[in-house]
N, C-alpha and C positions, 0 to 999 in steps of 0.2 A: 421278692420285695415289691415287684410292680403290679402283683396280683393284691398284696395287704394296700400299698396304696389306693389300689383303683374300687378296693371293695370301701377302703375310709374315705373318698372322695362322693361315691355312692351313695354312702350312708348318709353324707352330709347334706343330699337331697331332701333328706328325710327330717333332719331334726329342726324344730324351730328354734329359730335365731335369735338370741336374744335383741330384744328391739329397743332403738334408741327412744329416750322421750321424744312423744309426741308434743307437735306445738302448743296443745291444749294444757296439757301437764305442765308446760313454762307459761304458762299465764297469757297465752295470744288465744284470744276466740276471733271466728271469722260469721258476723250477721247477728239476727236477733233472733231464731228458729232453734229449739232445740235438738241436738242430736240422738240419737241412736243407741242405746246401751252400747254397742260395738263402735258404734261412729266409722260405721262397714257399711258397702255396699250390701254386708249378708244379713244386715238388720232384714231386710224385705224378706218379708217370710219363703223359704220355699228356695231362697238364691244361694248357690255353693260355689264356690272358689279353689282353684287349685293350682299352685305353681310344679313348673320342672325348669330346675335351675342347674346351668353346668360352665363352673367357674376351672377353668383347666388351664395352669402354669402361667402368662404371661399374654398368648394369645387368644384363649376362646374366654369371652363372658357372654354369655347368650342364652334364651332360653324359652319357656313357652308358659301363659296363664290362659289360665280355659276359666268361664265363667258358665255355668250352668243353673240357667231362669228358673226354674219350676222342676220338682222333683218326680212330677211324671212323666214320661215318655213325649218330648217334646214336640219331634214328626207327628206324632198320632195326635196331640194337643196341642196347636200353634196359636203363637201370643202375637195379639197385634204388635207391630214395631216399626220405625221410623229409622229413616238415616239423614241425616243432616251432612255437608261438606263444608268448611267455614274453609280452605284450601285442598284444592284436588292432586296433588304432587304427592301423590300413594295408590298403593294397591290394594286396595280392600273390597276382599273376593264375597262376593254374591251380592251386592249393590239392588243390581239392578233388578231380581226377582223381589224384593223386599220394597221398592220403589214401587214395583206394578203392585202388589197382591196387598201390599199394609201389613204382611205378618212376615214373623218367621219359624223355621223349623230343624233347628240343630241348636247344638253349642253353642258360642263363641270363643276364638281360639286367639289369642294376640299373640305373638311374634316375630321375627326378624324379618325383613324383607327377601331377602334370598330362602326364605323357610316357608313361603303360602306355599305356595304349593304342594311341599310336604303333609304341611296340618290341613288342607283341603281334604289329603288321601285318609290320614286319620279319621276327621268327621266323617267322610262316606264308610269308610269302615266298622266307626262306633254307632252309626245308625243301620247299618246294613244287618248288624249280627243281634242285636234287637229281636227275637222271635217274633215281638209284636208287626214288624217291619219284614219279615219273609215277601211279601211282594212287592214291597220299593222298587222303584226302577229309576230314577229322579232326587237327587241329596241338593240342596241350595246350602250350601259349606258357607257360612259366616264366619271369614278371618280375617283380622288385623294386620296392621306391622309398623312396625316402626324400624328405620337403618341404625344398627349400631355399631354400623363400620367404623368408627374411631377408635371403640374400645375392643372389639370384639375382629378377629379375620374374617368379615362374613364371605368371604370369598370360598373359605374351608367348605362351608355348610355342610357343619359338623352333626345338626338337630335331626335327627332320624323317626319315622312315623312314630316307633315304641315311647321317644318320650311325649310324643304331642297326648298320647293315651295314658301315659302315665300322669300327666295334668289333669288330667279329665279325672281318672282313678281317685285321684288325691283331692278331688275337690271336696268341702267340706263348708257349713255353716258356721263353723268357731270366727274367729282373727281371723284378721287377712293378713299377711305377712306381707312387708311393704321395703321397700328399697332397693336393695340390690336383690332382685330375685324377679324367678320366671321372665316375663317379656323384658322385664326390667334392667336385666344384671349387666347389659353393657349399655343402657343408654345415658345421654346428657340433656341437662334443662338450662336454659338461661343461665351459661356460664359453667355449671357446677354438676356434679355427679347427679343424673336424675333415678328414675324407676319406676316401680309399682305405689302408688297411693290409692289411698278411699275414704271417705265421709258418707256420713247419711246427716239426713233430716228428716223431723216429725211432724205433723201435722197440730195443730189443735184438732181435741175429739170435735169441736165446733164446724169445723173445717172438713171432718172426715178423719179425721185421725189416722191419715195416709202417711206411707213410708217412702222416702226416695232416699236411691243410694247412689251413687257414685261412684267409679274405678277405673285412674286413669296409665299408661303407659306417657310416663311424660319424657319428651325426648324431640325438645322443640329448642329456638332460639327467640330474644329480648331483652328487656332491660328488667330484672328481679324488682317484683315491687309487695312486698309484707305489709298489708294493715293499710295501704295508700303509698307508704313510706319507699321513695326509690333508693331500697335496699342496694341491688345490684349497682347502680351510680357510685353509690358512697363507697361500696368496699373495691369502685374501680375495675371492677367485671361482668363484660356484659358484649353484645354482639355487637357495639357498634362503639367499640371503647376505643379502636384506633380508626379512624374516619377518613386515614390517606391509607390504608391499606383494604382489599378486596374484605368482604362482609366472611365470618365463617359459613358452610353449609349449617343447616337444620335437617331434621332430622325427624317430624312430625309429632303429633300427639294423639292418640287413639284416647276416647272417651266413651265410656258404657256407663248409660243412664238407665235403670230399673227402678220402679218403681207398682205399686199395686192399687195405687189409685185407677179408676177405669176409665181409659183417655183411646180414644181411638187415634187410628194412624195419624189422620191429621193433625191432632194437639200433640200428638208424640213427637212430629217432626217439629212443631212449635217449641215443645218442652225441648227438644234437643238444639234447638239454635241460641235457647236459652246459654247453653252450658258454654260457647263460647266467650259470652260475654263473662263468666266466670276463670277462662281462660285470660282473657284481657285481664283482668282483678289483678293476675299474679305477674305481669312485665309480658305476656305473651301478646307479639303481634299478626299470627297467620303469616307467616314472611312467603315468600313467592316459592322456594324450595319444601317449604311444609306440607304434607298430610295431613292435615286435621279432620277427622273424621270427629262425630256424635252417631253413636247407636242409641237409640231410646226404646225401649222397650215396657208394655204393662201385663202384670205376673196376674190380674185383675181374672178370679176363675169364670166369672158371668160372658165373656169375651174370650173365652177358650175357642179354637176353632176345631171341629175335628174333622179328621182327614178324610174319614169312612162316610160322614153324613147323610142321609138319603134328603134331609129336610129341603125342600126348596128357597126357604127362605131363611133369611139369621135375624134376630130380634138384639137387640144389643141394646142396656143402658147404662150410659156415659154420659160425664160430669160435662155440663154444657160450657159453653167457650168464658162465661161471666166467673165460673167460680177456679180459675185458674190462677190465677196473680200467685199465689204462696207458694202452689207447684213451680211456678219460672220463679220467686225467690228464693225456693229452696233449692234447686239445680244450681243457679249463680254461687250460694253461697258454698256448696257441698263440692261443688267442680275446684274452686279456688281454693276451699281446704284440702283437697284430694293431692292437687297440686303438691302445696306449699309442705303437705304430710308425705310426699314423694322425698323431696329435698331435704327434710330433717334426717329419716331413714335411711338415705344412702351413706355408702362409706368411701374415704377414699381409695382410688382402684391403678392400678398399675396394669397397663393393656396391651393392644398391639401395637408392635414395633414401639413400644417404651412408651407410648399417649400415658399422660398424667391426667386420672380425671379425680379432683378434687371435691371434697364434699363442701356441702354449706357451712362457712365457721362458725357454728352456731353461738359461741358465748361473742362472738363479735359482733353478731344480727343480735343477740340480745341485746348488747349495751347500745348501740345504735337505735331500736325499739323505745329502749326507755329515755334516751334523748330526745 
């Protein structure tokens, strides 16, 4: 019997979930930018997605999302990239190589906090056995985390290297599967069950007819605000709802911004400080216990770096600092839908030691909306 369970448990890594309407399908748009056939992060050509999600009795919700930039060999092609901090209360491993060099060159793996280190040995693993990569000697491991010790025992750490490769394995250009799943499946947002979301935006062809996407691990704390409207105030939930009693912990928010417009590192980290203020949009305030990371990264192939090179010099052209303004409009708006499409998506979850994490009442935020 515990072998049929553990193999229907298993399987349910596998099947896509059926997904709640999106807030676009109830009639909320977030900006004036169009989106993305997907209104994914995997809109940008070439970006794949993969969760490993392990929902187990009462105690573990935990799990792992890998995002994978460009479909070739990323070590041997490295993509400029930026990191941003809008709160530094996280661990998010390889920082500081990406900080000096402007690029990077692996995955990226989101999360639990008690689990970098696991998905560090993964990434050196999944590039090491690369034939292309036979002489590596040197992995800069880009992972995330977010804590979802409320929902989740992360004390177990339960997430073993096999599944951080299994994300990877599974990543894919279709949907992104959003809410309770991979980095997602035990965290909370402003009150309410959070997870995995994503948005994209389009460009006008006038513009460049560039793609930005979006995909956040939201699992922070504030006051819920939809559309302007302070959502979380009105339904009476929210981090600062009782004001004689100690604040709750947060819990961070990991942000991955892609994009294939050609932006070198330093409008990358521009574009990524953007994404906080899209953060703010949705009731989020960076509270002192958060992580709030932005990775910004460009999939842009003219700005490929390669490892091998003999050239002594790199020739790069990139969109000058004037024609930027729609890229930071479209990250604000794509960040705050990524969000608020976290929130719709999740469900309510029964966790450790009994934690009650409730989903968004959505037909309540509706009528609330149209008031």
């Amino acid at each position: 019997m515990r072998v049929f369970l553990f193999s229907i448990f298993l399987l349910s890594n596998f099947i896509l979930r059926a997904q709640k309407p999106r807030p676009r399908e109830l009639g909320i748009e977030f900006g004036i930018l169009k989106t993305g056939m997907l209104n994914a992060i995997t809109d940008v050509p070439g970006v794949k997605v993969g969760h490993f999600t392990l929902h187990k009795g009462t105690d573990i919700h935990t799990g792992v999302t890998a995002i994978l930039p460009i479909e070739e060999n990323i070590f041997q092609n490295k993509v400029p990239a930026a990191i941003y901090i809008g709160n530094g209360f996280g661990k998010l491993a390889g920082y500081t190589q990406v900080e000096e060099l402007g690029n990077m060159e692996t995955p990226i793996l989101l999360t639990n906090t008690m689990a970098v280190s696991t998905a560090i040995d993964a990434i050196i693993d999944y590039t090491i056995q690369n034939p292309e990569n036979q002489n590596v000697k040197s992995v800069n491991a880009l992972v995330g985390e977010t804590n979802d010790g409320g929902c989740n025992d992360i004390r177990a750490r339960v997430l073993r290297k096999e599944n951080m490769l299994e994300a990877i394995s599974a990543a894919t250009s279709k949907k992104v599967v959003e809410g309770n799943v991979g980095a997602g499946a035990g965290t909370m947002c402003l009150g309410f069950k959070g997870g995995i979301g994503t948005s994209s935006r389009i460009l006008p062809k006038s513009k460049g007819g560039y793609t930005i996407g979006v995909l956040v691990q939201s699992n922070f704390g504030g006051v819920l605000q939809i559309g302007g409207k302070p959502i979380g105030q009105l339904l009476g939930n929210h981090k600062f709802k009782n004001l004689d009693k100690e604040y709750e912990d947060d819990g961070s928010c990991m942000m991955v911004v892609i994009t294939d417009a050609p932006l070198n590192a330093k409008n990358l980290k521009r574009l990524a400080a953007r994404a906080m203020l899209g953060l703010s949009r949705t009731g989020g305030m960076a509270a002192n216990g958060s992580g709030d990371y932005v990775i910004a990264l460009s999939t842009a192939k003219n700005l490929r770096i390669s490892h091998d090179s003999k050239d002594m010099y790199e020739t790069f052209k990139v969109l000058r600092n004037n024609d930027l303004d729609l890229l930071f409009q479209g990250v604000v708006e794509a960040t705050e839908e990524a969000i608020i499409n976290s929130l719709f998506a999740a469900e309510d979850l029964t966790g450790f030691n009994g934690y009650k994490a409730k989903a968004l009442p959505i037909d309540k935020v509706l009528e609330l909306l149209k008031k």
